[in-house]
PDBQT receptor file of N, H, CA, C and O in Angstrom, charges set to zero:
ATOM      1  N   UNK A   1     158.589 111.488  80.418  1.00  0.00    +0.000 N 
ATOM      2  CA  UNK A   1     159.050 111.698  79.049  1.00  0.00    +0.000 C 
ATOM      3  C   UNK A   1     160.375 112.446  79.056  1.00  0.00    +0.000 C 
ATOM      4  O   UNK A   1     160.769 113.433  78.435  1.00  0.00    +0.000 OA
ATOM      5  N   UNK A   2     160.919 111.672  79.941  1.00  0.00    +0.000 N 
ATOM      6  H   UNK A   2     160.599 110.870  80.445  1.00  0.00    +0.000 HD
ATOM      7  CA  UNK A   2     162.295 112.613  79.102  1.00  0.00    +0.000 C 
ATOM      8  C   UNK A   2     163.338 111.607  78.788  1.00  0.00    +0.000 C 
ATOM      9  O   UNK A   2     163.024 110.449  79.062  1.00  0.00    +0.000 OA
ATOM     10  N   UNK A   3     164.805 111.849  78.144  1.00  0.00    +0.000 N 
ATOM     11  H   UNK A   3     165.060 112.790  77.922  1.00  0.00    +0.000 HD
ATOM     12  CA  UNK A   3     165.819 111.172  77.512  1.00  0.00    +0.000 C 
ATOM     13  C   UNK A   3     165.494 110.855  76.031  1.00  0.00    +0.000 C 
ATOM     14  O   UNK A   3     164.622 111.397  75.351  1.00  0.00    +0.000 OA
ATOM     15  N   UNK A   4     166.157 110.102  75.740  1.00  0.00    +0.000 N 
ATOM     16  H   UNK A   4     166.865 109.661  76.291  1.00  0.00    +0.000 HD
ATOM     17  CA  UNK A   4     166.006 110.062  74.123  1.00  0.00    +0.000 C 
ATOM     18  C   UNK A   4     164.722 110.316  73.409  1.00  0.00    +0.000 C 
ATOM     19  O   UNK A   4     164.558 110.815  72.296  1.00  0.00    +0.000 OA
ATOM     20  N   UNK A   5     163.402 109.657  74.692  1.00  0.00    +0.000 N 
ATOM     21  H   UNK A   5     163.535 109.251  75.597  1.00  0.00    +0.000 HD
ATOM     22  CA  UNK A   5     162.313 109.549  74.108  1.00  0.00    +0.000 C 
ATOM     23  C   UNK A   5     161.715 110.862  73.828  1.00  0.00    +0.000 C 
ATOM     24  O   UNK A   5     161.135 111.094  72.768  1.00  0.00    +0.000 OA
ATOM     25  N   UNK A   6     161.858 111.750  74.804  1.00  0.00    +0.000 N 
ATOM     26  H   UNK A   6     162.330 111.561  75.665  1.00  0.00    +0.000 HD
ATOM     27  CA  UNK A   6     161.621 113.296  74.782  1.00  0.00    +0.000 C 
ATOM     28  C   UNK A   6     162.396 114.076  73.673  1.00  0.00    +0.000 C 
ATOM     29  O   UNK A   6     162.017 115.037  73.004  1.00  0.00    +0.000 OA
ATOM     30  N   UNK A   7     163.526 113.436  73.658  1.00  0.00    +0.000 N 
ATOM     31  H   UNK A   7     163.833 112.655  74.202  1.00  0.00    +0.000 HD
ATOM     32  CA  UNK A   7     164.112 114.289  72.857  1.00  0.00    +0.000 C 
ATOM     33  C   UNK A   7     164.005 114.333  71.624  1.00  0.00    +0.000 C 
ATOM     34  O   UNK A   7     164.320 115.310  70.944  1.00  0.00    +0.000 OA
ATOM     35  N   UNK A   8     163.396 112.926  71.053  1.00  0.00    +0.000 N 
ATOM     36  H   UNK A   8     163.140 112.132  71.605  1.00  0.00    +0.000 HD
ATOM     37  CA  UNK A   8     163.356 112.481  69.737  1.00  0.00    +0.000 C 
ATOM     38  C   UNK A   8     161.805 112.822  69.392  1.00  0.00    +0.000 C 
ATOM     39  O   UNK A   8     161.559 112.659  68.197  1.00  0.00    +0.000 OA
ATOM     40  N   UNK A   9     160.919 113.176  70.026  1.00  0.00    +0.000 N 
ATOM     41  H   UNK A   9     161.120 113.309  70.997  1.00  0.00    +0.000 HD
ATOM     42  CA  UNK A   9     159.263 113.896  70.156  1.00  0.00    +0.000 C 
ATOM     43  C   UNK A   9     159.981 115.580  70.058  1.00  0.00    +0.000 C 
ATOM     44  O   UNK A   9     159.835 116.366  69.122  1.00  0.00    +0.000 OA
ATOM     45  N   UNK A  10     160.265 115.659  70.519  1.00  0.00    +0.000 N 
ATOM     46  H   UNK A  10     160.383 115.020  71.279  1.00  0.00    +0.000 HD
ATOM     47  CA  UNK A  10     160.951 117.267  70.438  1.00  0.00    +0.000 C 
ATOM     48  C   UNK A  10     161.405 118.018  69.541  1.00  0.00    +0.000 C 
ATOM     49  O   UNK A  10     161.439 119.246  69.470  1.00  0.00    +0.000 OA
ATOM     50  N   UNK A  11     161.969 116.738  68.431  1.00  0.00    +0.000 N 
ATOM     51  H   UNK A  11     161.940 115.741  68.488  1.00  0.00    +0.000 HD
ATOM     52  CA  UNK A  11     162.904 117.100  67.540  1.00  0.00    +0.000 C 
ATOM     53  C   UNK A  11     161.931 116.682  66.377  1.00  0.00    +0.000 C 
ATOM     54  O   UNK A  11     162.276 117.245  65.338  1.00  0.00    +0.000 OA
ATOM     55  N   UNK A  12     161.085 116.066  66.252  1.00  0.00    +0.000 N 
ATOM     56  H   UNK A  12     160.805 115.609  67.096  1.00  0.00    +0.000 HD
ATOM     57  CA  UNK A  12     160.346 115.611  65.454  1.00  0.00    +0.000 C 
ATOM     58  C   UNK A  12     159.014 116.560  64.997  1.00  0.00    +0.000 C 
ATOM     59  O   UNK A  12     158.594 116.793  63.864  1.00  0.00    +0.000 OA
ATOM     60  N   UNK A  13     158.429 117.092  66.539  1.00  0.00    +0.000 N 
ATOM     61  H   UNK A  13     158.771 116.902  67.459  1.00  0.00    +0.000 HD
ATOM     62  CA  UNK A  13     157.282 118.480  66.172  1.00  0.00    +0.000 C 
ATOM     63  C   UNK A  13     158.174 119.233  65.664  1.00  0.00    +0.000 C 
ATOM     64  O   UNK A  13     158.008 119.257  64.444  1.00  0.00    +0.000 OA
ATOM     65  N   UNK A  14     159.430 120.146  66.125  1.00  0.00    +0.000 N 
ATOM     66  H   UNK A  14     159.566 120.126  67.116  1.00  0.00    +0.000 HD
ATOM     67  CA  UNK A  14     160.059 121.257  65.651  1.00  0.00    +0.000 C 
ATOM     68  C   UNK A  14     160.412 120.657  63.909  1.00  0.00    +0.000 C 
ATOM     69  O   UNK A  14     160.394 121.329  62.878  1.00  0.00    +0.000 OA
ATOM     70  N   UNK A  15     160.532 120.071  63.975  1.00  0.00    +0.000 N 
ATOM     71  H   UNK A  15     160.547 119.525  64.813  1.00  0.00    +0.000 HD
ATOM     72  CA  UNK A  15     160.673 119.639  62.362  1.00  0.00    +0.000 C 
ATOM     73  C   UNK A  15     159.509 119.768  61.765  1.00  0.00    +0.000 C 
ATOM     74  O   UNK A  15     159.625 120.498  60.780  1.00  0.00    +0.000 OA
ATOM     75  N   UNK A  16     158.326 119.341  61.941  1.00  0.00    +0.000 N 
ATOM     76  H   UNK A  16     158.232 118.748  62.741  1.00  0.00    +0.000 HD
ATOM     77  CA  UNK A  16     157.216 119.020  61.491  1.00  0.00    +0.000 C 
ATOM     78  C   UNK A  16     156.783 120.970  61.073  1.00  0.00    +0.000 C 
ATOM     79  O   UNK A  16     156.567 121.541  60.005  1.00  0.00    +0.000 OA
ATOM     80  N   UNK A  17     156.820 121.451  62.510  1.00  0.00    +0.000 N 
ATOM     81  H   UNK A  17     156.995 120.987  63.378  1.00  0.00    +0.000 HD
ATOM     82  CA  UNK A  17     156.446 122.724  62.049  1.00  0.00    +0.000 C 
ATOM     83  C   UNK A  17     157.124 123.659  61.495  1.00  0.00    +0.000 C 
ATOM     84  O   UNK A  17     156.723 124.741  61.065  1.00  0.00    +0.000 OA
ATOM     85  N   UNK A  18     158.533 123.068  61.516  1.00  0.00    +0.000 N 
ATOM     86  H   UNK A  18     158.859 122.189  61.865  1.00  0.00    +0.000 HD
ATOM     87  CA  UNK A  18     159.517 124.283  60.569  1.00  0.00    +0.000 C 
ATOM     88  C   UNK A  18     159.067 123.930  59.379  1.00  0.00    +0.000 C 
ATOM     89  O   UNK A  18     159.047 124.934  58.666  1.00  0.00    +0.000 OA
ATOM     90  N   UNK A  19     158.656 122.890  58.753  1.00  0.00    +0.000 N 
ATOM     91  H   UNK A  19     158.672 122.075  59.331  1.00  0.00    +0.000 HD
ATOM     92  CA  UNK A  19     157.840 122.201  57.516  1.00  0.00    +0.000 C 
ATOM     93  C   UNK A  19     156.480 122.949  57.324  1.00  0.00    +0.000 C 
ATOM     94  O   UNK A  19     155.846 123.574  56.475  1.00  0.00    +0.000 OA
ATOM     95  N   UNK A  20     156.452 122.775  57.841  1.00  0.00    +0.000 N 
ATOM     96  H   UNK A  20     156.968 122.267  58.531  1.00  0.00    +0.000 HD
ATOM     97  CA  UNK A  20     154.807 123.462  57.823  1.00  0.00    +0.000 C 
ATOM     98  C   UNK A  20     154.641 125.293  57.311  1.00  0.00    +0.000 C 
ATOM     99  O   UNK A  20     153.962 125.951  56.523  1.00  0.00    +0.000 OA
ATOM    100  N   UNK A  21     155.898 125.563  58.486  1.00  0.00    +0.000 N 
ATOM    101  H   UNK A  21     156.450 125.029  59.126  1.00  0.00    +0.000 HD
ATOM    102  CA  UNK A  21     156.365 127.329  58.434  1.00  0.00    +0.000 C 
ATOM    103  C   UNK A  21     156.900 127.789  56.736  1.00  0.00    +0.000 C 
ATOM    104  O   UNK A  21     156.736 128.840  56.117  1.00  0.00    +0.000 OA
ATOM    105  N   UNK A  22     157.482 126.692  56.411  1.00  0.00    +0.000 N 
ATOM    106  H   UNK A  22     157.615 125.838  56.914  1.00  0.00    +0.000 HD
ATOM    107  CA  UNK A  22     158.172 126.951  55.172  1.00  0.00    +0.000 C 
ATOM    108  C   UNK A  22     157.041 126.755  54.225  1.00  0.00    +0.000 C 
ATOM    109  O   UNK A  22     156.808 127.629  53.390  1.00  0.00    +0.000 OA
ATOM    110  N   UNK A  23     156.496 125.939  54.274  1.00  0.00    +0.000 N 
ATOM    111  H   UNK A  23     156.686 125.228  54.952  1.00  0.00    +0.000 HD
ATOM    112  CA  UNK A  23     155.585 125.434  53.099  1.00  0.00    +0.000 C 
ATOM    113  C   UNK A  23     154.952 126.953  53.027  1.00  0.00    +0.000 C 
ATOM    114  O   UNK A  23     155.042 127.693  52.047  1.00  0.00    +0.000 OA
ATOM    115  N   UNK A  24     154.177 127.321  54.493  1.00  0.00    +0.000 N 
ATOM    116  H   UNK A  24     154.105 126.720  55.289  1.00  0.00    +0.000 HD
ATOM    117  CA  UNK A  24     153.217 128.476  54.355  1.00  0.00    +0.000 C 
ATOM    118  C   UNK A  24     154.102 129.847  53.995  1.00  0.00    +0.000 C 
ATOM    119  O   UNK A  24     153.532 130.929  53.857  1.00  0.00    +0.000 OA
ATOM    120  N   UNK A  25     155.373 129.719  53.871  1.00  0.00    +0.000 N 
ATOM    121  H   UNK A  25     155.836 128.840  53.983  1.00  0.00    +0.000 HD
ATOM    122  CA  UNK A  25     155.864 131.486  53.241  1.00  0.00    +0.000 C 
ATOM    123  C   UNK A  25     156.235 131.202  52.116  1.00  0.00    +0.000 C 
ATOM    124  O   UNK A  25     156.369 132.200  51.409  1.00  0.00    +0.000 OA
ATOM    125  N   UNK A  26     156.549 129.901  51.451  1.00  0.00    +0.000 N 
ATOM    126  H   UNK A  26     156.440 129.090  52.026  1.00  0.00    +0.000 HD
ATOM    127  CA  UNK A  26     156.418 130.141  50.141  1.00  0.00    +0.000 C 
ATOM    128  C   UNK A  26     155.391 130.049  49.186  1.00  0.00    +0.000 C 
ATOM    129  O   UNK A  26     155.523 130.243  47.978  1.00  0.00    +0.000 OA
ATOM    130  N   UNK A  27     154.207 129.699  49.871  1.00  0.00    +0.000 N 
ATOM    131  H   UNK A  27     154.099 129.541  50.853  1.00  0.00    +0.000 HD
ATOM    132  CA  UNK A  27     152.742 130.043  49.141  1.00  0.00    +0.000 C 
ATOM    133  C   UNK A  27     152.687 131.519  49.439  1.00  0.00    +0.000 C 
ATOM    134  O   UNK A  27     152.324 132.117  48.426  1.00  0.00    +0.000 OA
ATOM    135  N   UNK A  28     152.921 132.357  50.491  1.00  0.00    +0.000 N 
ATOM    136  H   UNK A  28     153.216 131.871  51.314  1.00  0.00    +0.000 HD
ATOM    137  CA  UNK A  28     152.576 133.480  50.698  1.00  0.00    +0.000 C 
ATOM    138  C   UNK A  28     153.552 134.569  49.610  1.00  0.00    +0.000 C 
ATOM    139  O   UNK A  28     153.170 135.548  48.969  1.00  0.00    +0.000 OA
ATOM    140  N   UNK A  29     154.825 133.995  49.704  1.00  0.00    +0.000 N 
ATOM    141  H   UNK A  29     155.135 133.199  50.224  1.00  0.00    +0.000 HD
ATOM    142  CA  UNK A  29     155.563 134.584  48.476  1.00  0.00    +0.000 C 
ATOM    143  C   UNK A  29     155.081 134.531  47.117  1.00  0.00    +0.000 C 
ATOM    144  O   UNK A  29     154.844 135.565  46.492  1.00  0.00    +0.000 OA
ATOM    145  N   UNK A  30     154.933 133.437  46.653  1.00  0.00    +0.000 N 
ATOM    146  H   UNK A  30     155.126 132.598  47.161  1.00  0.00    +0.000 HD
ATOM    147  CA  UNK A  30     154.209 132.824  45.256  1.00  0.00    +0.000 C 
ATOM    148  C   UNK A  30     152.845 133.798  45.368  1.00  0.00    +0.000 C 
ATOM    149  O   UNK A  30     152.725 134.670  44.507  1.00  0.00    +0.000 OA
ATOM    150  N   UNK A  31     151.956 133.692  46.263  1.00  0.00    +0.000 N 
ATOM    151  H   UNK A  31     152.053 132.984  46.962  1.00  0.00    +0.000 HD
ATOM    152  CA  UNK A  31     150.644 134.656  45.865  1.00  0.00    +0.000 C 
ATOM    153  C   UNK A  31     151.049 136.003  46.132  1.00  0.00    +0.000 C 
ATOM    154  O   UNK A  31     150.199 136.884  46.007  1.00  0.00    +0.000 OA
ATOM    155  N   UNK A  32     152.273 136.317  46.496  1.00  0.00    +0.000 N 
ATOM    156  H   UNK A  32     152.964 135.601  46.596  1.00  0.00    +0.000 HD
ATOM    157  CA  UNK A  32     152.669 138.038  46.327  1.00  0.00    +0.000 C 
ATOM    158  C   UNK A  32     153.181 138.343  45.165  1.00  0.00    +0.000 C 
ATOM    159  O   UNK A  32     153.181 139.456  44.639  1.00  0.00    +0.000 OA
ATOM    160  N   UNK A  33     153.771 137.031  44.615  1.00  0.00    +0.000 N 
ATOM    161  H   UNK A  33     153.772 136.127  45.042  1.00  0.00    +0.000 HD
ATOM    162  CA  UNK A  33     154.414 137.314  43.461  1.00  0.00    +0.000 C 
ATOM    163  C   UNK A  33     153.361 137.305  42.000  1.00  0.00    +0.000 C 
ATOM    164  O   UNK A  33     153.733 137.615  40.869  1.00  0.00    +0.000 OA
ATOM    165  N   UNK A  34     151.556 136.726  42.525  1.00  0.00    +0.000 N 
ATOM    166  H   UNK A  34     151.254 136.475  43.445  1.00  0.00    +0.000 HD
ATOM    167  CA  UNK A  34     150.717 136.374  41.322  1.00  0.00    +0.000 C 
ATOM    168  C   UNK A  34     150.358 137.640  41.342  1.00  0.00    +0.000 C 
ATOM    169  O   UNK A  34     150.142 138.323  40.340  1.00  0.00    +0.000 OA
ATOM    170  N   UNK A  35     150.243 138.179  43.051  1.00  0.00    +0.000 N 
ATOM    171  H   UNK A  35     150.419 137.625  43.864  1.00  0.00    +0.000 HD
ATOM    172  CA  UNK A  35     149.576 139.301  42.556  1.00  0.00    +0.000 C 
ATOM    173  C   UNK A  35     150.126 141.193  41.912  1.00  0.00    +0.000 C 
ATOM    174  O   UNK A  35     149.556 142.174  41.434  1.00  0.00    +0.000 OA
ATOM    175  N   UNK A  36     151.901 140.687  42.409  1.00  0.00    +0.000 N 
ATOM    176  H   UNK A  36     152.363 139.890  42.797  1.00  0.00    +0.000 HD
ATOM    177  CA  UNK A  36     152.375 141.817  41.654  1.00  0.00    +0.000 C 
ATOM    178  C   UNK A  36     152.586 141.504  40.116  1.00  0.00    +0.000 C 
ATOM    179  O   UNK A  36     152.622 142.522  39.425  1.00  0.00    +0.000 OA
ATOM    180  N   UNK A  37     152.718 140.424  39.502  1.00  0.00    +0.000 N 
ATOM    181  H   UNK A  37     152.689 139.597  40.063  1.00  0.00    +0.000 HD
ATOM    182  CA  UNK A  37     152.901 140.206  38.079  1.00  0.00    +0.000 C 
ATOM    183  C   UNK A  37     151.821 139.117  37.643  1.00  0.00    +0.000 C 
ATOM    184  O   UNK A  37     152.190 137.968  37.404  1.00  0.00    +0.000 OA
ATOM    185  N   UNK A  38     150.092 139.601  37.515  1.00  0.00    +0.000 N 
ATOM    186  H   UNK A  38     149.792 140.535  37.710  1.00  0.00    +0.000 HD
ATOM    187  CA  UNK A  38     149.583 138.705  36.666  1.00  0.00    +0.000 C 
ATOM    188  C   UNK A  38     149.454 138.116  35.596  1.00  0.00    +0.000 C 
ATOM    189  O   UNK A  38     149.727 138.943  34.726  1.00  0.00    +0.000 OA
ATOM    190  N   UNK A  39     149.201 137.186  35.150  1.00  0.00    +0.000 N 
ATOM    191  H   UNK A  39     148.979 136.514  35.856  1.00  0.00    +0.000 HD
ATOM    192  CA  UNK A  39     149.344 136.373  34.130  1.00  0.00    +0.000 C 
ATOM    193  C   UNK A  39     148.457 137.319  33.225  1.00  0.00    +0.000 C 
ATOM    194  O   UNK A  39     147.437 137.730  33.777  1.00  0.00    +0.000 OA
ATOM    195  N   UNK A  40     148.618 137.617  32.283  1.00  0.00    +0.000 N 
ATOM    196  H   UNK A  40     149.447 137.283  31.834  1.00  0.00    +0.000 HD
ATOM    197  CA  UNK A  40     147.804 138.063  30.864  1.00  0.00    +0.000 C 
ATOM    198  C   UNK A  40     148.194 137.493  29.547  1.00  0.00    +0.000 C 
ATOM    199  O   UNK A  40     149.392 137.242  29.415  1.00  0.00    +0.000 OA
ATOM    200  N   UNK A  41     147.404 137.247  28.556  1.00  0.00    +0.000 N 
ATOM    201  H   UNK A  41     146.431 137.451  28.664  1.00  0.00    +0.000 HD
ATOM    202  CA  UNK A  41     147.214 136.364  27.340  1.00  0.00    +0.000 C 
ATOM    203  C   UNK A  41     147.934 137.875  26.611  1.00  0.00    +0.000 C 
ATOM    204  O   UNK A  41     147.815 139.087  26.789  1.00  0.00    +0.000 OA
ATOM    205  N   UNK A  42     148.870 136.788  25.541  1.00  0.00    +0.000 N 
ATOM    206  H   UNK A  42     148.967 135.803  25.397  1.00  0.00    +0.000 HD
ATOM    207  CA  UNK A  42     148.755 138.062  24.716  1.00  0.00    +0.000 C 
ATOM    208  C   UNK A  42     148.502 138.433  23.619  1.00  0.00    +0.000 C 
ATOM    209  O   UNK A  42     148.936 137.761  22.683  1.00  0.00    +0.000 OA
ATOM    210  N   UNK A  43     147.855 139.416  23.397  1.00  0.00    +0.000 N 
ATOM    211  H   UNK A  43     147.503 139.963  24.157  1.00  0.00    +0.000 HD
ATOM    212  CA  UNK A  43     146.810 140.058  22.282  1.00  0.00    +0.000 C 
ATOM    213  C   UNK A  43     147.390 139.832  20.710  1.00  0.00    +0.000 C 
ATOM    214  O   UNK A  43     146.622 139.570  19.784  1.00  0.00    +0.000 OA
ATOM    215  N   UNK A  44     148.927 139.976  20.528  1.00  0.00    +0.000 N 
ATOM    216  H   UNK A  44     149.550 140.189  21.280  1.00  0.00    +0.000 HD
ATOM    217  CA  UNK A  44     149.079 140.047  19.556  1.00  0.00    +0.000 C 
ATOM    218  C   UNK A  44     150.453 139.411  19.448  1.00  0.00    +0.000 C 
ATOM    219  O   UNK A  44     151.303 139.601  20.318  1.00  0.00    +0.000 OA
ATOM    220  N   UNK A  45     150.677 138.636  18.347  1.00  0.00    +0.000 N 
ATOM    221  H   UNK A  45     149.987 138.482  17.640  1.00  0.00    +0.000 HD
ATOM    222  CA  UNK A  45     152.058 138.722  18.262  1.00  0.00    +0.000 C 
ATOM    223  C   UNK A  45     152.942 139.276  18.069  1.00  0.00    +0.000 C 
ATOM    224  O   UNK A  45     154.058 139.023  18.523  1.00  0.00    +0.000 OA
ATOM    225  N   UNK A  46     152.614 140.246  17.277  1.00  0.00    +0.000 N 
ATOM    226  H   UNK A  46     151.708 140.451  16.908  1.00  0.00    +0.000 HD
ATOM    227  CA  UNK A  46     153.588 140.971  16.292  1.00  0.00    +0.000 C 
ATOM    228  C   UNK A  46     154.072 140.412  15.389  1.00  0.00    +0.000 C 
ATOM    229  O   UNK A  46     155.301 140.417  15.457  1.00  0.00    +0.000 OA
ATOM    230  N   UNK A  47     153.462 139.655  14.103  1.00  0.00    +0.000 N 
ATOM    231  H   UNK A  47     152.463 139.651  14.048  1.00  0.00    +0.000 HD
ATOM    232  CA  UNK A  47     154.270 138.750  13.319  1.00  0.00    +0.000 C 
ATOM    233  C   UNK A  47     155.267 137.727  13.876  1.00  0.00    +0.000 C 
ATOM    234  O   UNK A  47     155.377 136.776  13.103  1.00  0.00    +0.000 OA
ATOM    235  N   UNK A  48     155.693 137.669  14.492  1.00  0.00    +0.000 N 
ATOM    236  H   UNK A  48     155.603 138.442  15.120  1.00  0.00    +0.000 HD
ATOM    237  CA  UNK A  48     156.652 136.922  15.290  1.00  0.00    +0.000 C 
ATOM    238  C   UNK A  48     155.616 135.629  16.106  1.00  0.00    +0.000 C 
ATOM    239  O   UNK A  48     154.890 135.833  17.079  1.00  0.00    +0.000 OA
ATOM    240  N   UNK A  49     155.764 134.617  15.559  1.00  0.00    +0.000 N 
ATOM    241  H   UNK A  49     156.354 134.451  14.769  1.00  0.00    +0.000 HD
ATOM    242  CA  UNK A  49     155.065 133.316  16.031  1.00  0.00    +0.000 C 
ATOM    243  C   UNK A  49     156.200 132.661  16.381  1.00  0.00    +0.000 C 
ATOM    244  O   UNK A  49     157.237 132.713  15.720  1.00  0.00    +0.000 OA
ATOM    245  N   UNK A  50     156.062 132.070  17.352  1.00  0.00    +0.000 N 
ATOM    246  H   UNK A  50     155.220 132.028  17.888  1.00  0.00    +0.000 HD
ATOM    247  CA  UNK A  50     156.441 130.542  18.032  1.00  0.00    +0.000 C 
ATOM    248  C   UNK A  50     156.196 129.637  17.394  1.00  0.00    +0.000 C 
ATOM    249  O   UNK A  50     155.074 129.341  16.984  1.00  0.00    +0.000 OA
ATOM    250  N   UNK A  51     157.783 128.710  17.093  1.00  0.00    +0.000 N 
ATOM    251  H   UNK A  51     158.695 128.950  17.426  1.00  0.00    +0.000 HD
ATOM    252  CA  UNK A  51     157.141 127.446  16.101  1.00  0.00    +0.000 C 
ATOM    253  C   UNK A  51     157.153 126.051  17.357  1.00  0.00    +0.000 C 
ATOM    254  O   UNK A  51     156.755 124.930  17.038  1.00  0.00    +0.000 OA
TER     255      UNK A  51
């Protein structure tokens, strides 16, 4: 396995898992970010409605 064929298997996992790496820190960001600012309903308007 080596020459293009190696190289093009080589280049293809490192891709696959830099894909993979990314996917998993921006879920890990996104659930750092749910859990410093949770979602809450809110109680009141204050007269002030949304049309």
């Amino acid at each position: 396995m080596n020459g293009k064929f190696g190289y093009g298997l080589v280049i293809t996992v490192v891709g696959m898992g830099g894909t993979i790496l990314s996917l998993w820190f921006m879920s890990f960001v996104i659930g750092l970010l749910k859990r410093l600012f949770p979602y809450r309903e809110e109680a009141e308007t204050k007269g002030k409605e949304i049309v």
